[in-house]
C-alpha positions in Angstrom: -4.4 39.1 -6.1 -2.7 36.3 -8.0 -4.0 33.5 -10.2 -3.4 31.1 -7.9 -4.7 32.9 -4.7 -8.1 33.4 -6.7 -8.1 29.5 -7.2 -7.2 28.6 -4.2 -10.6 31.0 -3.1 -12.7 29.3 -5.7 -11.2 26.0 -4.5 -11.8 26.3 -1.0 -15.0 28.4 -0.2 -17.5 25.5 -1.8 -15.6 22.9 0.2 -15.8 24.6 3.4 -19.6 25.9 3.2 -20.8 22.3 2.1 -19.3 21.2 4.9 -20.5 23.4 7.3 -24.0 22.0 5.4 -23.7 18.7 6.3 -22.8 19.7 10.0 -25.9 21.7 10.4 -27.9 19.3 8.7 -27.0 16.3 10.8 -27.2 18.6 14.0 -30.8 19.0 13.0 -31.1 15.4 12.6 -32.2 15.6 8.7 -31.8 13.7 5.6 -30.1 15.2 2.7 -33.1 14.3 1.1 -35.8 16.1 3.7 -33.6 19.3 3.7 -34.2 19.5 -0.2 -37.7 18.9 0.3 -37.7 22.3 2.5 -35.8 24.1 -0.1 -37.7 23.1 -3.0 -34.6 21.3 -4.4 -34.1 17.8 -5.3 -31.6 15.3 -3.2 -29.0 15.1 -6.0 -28.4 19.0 -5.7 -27.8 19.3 -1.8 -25.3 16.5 -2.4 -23.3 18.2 -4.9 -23.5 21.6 -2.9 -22.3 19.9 0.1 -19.5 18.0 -2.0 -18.9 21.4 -3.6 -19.6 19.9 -7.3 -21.7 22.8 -8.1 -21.2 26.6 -6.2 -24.7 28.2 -5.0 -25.4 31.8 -5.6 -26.8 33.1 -2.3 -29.9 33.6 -2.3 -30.0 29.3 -2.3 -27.1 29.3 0.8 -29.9 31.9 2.3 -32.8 29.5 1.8 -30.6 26.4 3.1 -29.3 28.5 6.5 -33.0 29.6 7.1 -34.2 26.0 6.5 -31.6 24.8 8.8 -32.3 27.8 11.1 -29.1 29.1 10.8 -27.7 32.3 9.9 -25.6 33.3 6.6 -22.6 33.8 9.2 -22.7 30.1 11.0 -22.3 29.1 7.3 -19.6 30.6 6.3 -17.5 30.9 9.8 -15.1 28.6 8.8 -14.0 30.7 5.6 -11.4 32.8 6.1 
């Protein structure tokens, strides 16, 4: 795999799961800040996970699907 495939993976995957985030999160109806209160997180760090600023390891994209009662897979169906 190239360089610039790898970024373009790096690049990409944050984007797409954060928005898949936000999707769930307003299908549920909830706040950023009231889905960080149900994973133990502050407001500030759902925002920059769904604006991709900062990549979660998964054990945190676990705790956020479960909280949105969602599975791993709805999360990242739009990564290809």
């Amino acid at each position: 795999m190239s360089d610039l495939e790898l970024k373009k993976i790096e690049n990409e995957i944050p984007i797409k799961v954060g928005e898949q985030i936000v999707y769930f999160r307003k299908l549920k109806g909830l706040t950023q800040t009231e889905l960080a209160k149900m994973v133990n997180k502050d407001r500030q760090y759902i925002y920059k996970i769904e604006k991709a600023v900062v990549t979660s390891n998964i054990a945190t994209l676990a705790i956020i699907a479960t909280a949105l009662e969602i599975t791993l897979s709805q999360l990242f169906e739009k990564v290809k």
